[in-house]
C-alpha positions in Angstrom: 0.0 0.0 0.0 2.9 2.7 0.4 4.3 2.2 -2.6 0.8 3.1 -4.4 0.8 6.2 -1.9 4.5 7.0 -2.6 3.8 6.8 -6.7 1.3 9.1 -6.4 2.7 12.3 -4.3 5.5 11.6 -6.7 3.4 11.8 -9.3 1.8 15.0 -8.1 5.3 16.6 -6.8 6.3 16.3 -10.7 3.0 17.8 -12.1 3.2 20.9 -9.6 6.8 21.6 -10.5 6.4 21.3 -14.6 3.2 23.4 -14.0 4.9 25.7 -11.9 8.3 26.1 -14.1 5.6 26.3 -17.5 3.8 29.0 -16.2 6.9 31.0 -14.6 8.2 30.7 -18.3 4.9 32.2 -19.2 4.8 35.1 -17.1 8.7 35.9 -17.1 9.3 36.4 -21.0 9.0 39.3 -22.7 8.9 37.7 -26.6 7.0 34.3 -27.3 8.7 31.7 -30.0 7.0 33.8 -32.9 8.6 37.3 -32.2 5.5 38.5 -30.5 6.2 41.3 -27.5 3.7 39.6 -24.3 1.5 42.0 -22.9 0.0 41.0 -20.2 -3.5 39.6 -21.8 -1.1 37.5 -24.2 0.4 35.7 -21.3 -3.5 35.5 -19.3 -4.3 33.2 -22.5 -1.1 31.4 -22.7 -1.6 30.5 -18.9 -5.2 29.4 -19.5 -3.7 27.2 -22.4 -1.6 25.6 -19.9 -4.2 25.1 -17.5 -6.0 23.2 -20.3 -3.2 20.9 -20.9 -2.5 20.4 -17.6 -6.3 19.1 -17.1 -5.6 15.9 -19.0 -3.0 14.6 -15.8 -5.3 16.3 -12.9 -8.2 14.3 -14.2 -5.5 11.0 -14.2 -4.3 11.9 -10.7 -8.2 12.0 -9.0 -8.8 8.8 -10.5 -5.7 7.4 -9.0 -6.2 8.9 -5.9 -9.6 7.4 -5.5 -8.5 4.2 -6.9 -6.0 4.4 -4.1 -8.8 5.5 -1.4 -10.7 2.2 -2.4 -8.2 -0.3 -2.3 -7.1 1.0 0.9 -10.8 1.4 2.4 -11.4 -2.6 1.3 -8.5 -3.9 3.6 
């Protein structure tokens, strides 16, 4: 049973830190890939975009975690 428990905080310690580094790349640069200047709206919708992506793995993690919950209430 810890393993399972251990697999998922690291599973969640690496999503928090990409999610954290992505959006500090967001906010901290002044010109995207294709030359545009940021203004502050440009990066709001470039940080939504990465909260969409990052959905996809949140969505993974609940249904681990109460996979986990389960198994663990059952014994």
């Amino acid at each position: 049973m810890q393993k399972r428990w251990g697999f998922w905080w690291m599973g969640n310690i690496f999503w928090i830190i990409i999610f954290v580094i992505g959006a500090a790349i967001i906010w901290l640069r002044k010109v995207d890939g294709a030359g545009v200047t940021q203004t502050p709206e440009l990066k709001s919708v470039a940080f939504i975009v990465l909260l969409i992506a990052f959905i996809f793995p949140l969505i993974i993690q609940v249904v681990w975690l109460i996979v986990n919950l389960r198994i663990a209430s059952n014994k």
